[in-house]
N, C-alpha and C positions, 0 to 999 in steps of 0.2 A: 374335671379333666379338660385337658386344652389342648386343641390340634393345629392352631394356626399361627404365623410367626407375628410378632407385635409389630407392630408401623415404627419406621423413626420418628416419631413425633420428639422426641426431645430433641435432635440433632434441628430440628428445622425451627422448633420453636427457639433457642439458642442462636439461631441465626437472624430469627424475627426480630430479639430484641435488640438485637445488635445491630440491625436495621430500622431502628426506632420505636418498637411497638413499646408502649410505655406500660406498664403494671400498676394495678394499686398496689400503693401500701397497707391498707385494710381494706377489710369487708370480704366477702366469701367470693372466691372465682370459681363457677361454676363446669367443669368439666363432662362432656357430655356424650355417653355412649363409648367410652372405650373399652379395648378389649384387654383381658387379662395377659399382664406380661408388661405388658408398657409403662413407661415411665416420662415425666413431663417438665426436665431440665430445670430450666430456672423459675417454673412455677414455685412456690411458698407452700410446702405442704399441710405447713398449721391454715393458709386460708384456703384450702380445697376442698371441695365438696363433689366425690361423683356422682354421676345421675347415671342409672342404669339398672334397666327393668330384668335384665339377665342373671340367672341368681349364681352361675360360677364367677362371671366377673363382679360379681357383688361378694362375694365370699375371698375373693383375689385379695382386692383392693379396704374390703374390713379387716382381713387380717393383717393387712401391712399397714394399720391404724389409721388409715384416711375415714376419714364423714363419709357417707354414702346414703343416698335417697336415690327410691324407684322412680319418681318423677320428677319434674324439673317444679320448682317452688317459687323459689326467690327470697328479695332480692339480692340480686347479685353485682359485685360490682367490675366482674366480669367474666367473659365464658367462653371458655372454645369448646367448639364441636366437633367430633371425631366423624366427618363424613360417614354415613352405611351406603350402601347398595343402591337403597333404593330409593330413587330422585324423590317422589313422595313422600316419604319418609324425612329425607335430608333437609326440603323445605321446610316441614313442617317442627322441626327441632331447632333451626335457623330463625325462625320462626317465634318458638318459645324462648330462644336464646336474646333476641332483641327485646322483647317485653320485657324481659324480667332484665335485663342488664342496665344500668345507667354508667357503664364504661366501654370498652373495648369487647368486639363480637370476634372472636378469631376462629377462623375456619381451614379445617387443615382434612384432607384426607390423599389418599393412593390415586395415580392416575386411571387407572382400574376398575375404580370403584366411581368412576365423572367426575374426579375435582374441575376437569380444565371447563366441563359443560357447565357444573356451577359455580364457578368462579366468574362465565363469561353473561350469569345470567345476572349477579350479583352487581356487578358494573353496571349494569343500568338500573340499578335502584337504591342503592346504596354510593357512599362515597370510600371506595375500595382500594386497600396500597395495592403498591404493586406484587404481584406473586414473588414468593422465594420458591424457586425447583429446587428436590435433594431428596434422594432416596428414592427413586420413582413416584415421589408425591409432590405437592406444593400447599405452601403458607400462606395466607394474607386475612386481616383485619380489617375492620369498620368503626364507628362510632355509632354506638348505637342508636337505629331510627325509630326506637320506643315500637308506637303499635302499627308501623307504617308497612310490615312486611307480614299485616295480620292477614291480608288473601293468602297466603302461604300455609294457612293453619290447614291440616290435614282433616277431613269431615270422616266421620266414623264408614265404614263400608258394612258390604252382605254378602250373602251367600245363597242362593236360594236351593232349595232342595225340593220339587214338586210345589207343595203349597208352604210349605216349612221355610220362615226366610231367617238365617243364620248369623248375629254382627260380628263382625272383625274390624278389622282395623288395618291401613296400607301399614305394608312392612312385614305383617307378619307373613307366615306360608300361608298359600291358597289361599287369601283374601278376598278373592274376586268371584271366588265357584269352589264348589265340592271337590275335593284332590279325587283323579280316579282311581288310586290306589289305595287310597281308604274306603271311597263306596263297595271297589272289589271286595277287599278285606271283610267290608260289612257284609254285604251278602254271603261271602263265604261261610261265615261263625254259627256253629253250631247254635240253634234255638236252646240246648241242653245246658250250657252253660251255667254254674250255680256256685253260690260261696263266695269267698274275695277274690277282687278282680281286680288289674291296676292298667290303665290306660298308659303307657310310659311315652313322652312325648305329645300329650294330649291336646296340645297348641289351642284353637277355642271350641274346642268339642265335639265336634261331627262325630267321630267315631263311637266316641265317649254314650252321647245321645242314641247313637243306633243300637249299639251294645244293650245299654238299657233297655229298649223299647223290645227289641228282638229276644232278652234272655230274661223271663221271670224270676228264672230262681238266682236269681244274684243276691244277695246279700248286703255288697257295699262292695260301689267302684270307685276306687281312685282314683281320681287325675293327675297326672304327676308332670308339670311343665316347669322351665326354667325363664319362660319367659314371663312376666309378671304380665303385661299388658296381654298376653293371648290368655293367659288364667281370668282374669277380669270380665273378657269375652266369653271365656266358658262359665262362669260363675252365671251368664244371661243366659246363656245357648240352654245349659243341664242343669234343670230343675226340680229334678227326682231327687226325694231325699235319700236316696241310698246311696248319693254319689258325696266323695270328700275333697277337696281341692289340697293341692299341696303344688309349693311356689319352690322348687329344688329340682339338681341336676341329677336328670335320671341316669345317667352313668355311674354315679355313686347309688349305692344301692339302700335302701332305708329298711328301718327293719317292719317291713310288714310282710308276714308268712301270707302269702297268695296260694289260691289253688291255680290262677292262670293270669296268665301275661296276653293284652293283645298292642301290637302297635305297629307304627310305619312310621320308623324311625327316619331321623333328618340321615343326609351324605353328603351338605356340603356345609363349609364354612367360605363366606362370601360367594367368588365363584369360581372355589377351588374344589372339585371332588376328593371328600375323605370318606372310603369307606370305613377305615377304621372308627369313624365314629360310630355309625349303625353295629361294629360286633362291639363296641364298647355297652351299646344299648344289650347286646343278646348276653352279654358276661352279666350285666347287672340284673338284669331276669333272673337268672339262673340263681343271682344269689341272695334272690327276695324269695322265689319261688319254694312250694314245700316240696319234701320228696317227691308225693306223686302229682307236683302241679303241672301244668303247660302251658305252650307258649303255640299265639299266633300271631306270623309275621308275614308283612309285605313288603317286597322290596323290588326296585327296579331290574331286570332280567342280566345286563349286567355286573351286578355289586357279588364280589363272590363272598356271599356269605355262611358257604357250604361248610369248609371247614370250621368255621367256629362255631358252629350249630356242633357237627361232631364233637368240638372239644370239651363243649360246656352243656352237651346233653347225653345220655344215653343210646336215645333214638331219636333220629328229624325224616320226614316225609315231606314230599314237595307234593301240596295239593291243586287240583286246578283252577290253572292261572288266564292268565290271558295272551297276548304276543305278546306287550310292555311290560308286564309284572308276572313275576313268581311268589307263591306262598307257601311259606312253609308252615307244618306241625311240629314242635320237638313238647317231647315227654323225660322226664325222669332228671331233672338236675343234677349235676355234676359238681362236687362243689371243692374249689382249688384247696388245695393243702394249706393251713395256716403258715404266714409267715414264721423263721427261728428270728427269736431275738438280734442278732446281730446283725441278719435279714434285712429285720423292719428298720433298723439302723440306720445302716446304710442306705438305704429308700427314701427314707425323711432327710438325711442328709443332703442325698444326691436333689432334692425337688427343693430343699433351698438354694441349694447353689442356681440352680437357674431361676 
């Protein structure tokens, strides 16, 4: 499921070549981090290879028959990078994009997201065209300086929890420190807890880890994350063999019968607030969840996630919270009417066309 609109990246890179950025003819151009929806003009789609540790944009882009790898490899004989968010981050892929290129590094993102800050940093290390602006974003190219933008390379981070020190990695969420709406959450959880459990959103594990530690009779907990590189970090972080890792979008629901749901679902995409993502998280609960399984959730005071609790539960409780966070209990899954035939039809129709 996808809530955010795709960048023009074709219209600008279209513009790039037309302002001289020159293409190989062979060898694999490395595409790196975009988002599902987008498309990349006059790239060659037999030499592309996405790189993208997110498993709906990796699920996007396999099925519209492109190569796709979770990490960047190599070599490449050229690459553009789809700016993220976060300046550390964006180095650090700008980064892996000069190593492994022995052609053109093109770097394209939203003004929103820092291009103009990294474009102005780029200029003093590299030898950089000029930007094309279009679309509220901007394009521009280097040759690439092989391992000379290796200070750039992003060093693993932590998390400390008391004596408990936690790895992550810049970019993902709460990299830096314990989110407080998961320690909330953790403290709140019943010690009673037993049977399957599924972490939905379980980024590199905190929650994941307290869960366990807090509730004996579990059985086998879940992690269910879509981003590859925070699964990686949890596969360090949760060590208990009762726990299983799964690299997939928890909005789509998998079929694992749980007796309880716990998470603290993401609300944004870049730095746009979608609540709708977090009740896409409480719909897919519901419909992994058994009859009488439950669900615990934290969410910002904010996010009205009251009616979808209603729609897709029987009963929801709001338990206490804090002044920045509400938690809710919901009991008793709700589970939508299968689609008719002609339904499901038109559904699958209507999501090719866009």
């Amino acid at each position: 499921m996808s809530f955010h609109e795709p960048a023009p990246r074709a219209l600008r890179l279209e513009l790039a070549v037309e302002a001289g950025l020159a293409l190989p003819d062979a060898g694999t151009i490395a595409v790196l981090h975009p988002r599902a929806g987008e498309d990349f003009g006059p790239l060659p789609s037999s030499q592309l290879q996405i790189v993208t540790p997110f498993a709906p944009d990796h699920g996007f882009f396999t099925a519209r028959g492109l190569a796709c790898a979770q990490a960047a490899e190599g070599p490449y004989a050229a690459a553009l990078v789809c700016l993220p968010r976060s300046r550390v981050e964006a180095r650090d892929l700008i980064a892996q994009a000069a190593a492994l290129t022995s052609g053109p590094v093109i770097i394209d993102g939203q003004k929103n997201d820092g291009v103009d800050a990294m474009l102005r940093e780029l200029r003093d290390r590299v030898e950089l065209s000029a930007a094309i602006a279009k679309g509220h974003g901007k394009i521009a190219w280097f040759p690439s300086p092989g391992a000379a933008l290796a200070d750039w390379r992003a060093a693993p981070g932590e998390a400390q929890d008391g004596e408990r020190i936690y790895r992550t990695l810049p970019g993902l969420f709460s990299a830096d420190g314990i989110d407080p709406a998961s320690a909330l959450l953790a403290a709140s959880l019943p010690a009673g807890l037993k049977g399957v459990v599924a972490d939905l959103g379980a980024g590199w594990g905190y929650l994941s880890a307290q869960i366990l530690a807090r509730a004996p009779g579990i059985a086998t907990l879940h992690l269910i994350e879509a981003d590859a590189r925070a699964l990686a970090c949890a596969r360090q972080n949760v060590t208990d063999p009762r726990a299983q890792f799964h690299w997939a979008d928890a909005t789509n629901p998998l079929k694992l019968p749980l007796d309880a749901v716990v998470m603290n679902p993401p609300f944004h995409q870049g730095r746009e607030a979608r609540p709708q993502l977090g009740a896409a998280f409480i719909r897919s609960a519901a419909a992994m969840l058994k009859p009488s399984g439950q669900l615990f959730l934290v969410a910002n005071r904010h996010l009205p996630y009251e009616q979808t609790l209603a729609e897709a539960f029987r009963k929801h409780s709001e338990l206490p919270g804090s002044p920045g966070f509400k938690i809710f209990h919901a009991e008793g899954p709700q589970r939508a009417p299968a689609a008719a035939p002609a339904a499901r039809a038109r559904a699958t129709h209507s999501r090719g066309r866009r």
